[in-house]
C-alpha positions as CSV (number, residue, x, y, z in Angstrom):
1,X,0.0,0.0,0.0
2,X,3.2,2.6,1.0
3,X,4.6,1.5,-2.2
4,X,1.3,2.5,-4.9
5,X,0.8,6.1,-2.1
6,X,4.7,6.6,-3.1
7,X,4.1,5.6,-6.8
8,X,1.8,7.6,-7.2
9,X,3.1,10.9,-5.5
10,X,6.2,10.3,-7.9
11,X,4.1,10.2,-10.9
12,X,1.4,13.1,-9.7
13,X,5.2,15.7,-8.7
14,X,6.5,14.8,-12.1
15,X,3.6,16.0,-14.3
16,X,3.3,19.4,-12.0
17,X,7.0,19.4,-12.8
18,X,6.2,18.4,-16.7
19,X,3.5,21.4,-17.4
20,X,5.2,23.8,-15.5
21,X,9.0,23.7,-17.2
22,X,7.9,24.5,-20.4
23,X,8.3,27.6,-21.4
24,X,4.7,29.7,-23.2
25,X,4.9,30.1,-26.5
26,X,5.3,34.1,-26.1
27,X,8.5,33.4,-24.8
28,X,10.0,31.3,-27.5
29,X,12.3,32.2,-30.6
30,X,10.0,30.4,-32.7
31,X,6.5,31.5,-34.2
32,X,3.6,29.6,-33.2
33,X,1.8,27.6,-35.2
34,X,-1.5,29.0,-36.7
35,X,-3.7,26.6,-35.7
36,X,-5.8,25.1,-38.6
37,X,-9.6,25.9,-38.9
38,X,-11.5,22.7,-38.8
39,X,-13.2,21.3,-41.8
40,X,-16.6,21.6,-42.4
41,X,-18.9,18.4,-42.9
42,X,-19.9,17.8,-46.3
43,X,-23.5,17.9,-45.5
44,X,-22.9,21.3,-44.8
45,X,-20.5,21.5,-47.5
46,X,-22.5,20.8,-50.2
47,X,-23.3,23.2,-52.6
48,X,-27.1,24.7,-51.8
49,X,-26.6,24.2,-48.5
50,X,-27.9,21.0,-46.0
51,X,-28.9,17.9,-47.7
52,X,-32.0,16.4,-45.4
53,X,-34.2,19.4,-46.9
54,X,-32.9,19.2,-50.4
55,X,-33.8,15.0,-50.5
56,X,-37.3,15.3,-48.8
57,X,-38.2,18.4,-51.5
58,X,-37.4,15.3,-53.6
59,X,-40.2,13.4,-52.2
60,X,-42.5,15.8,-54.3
61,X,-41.9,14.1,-57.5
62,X,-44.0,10.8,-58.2
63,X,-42.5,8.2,-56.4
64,X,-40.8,5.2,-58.4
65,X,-40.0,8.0,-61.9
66,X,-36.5,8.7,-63.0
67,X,-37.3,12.4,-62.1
68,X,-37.0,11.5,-58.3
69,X,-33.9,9.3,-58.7
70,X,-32.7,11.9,-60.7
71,X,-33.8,14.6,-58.1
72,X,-31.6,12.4,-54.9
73,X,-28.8,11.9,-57.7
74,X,-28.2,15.8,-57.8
75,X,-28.2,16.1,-54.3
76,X,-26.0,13.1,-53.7
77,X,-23.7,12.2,-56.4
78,X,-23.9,8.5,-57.3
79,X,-20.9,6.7,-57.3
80,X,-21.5,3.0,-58.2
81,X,-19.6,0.2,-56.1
82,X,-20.9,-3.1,-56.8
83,X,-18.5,-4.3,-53.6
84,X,-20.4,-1.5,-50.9
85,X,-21.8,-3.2,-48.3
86,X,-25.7,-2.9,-47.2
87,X,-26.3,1.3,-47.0
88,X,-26.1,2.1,-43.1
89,X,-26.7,5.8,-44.0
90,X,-28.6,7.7,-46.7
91,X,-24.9,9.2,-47.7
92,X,-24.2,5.6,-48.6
93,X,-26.9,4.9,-51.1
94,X,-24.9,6.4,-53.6
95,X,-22.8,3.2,-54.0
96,X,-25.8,1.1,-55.0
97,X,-25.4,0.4,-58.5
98,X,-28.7,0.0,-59.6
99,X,-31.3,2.5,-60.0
100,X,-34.2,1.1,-59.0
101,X,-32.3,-0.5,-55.9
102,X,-30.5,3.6,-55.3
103,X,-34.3,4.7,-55.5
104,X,-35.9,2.6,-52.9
105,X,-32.5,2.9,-50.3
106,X,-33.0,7.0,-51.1
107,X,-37.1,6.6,-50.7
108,X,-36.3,4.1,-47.0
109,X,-34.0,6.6,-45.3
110,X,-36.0,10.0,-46.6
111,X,-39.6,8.4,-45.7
112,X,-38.4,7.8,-42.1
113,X,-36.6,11.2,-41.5
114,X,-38.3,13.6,-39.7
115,X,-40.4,16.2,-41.5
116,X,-37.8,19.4,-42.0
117,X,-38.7,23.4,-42.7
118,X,-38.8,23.8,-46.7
119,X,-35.7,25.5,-47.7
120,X,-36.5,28.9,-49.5
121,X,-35.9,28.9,-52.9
């Protein structure tokens, strides 16, 4: 028991010790580095803004045309993968290959969203 109290009491001194001996960064020769703005999501990246209200104005278009597959293609880019797994996400219905198959995963994960704000045109 002595020996962890003494363990630990070395280990707690020598990170006081560690965080205090460096010196700030106002103090060094060297610049600091600028630090890098974090990247936005693509959801938010994407041109026109967020996608959830972009695929459910989709949902306007008669279900089961080309104009709605069409419609979820321009908001999501397809990009066929006949290796992708099952679609977890709606962002990975773009792998499905075929379009009737890329419909219905879009039509499953848009039907069971909740309803969103129309965005203003």
């Amino acid at each position: 028991m002595r020996m962890m109290l003494a363990f630990a009491a070395v280990l707690y001194s020598a990170t006081a010790l560690a965080q205090t001996s460096a010196p700030p960064a106002a103090e060094t020769d060297t610049p600091a580095v600028a630090a890098k703005p974090a990247k936005a999501p693509k959801a938010a990246a994407t041109k026109g803004g967020a996608v959830a209200p972009r695929l459910q104005a989709c949902q306007d278009i008669e279900d089961g045309t080309k104009g709605r597959l069409d419609c979820y293609d321009a908001v999501i880019k397809p990009a066929p993968n006949p290796k992708a797994p099952a679609p977890k996400t709606v962002m990975q219905c773009k792998f499905t290959k075929e379009e009737d198959e890329r419909l219905n995963c879009y039509n499953g994960f848009v039907d069971s969203m909740p309803k969103l704000p129309r965005p203003k045109s």
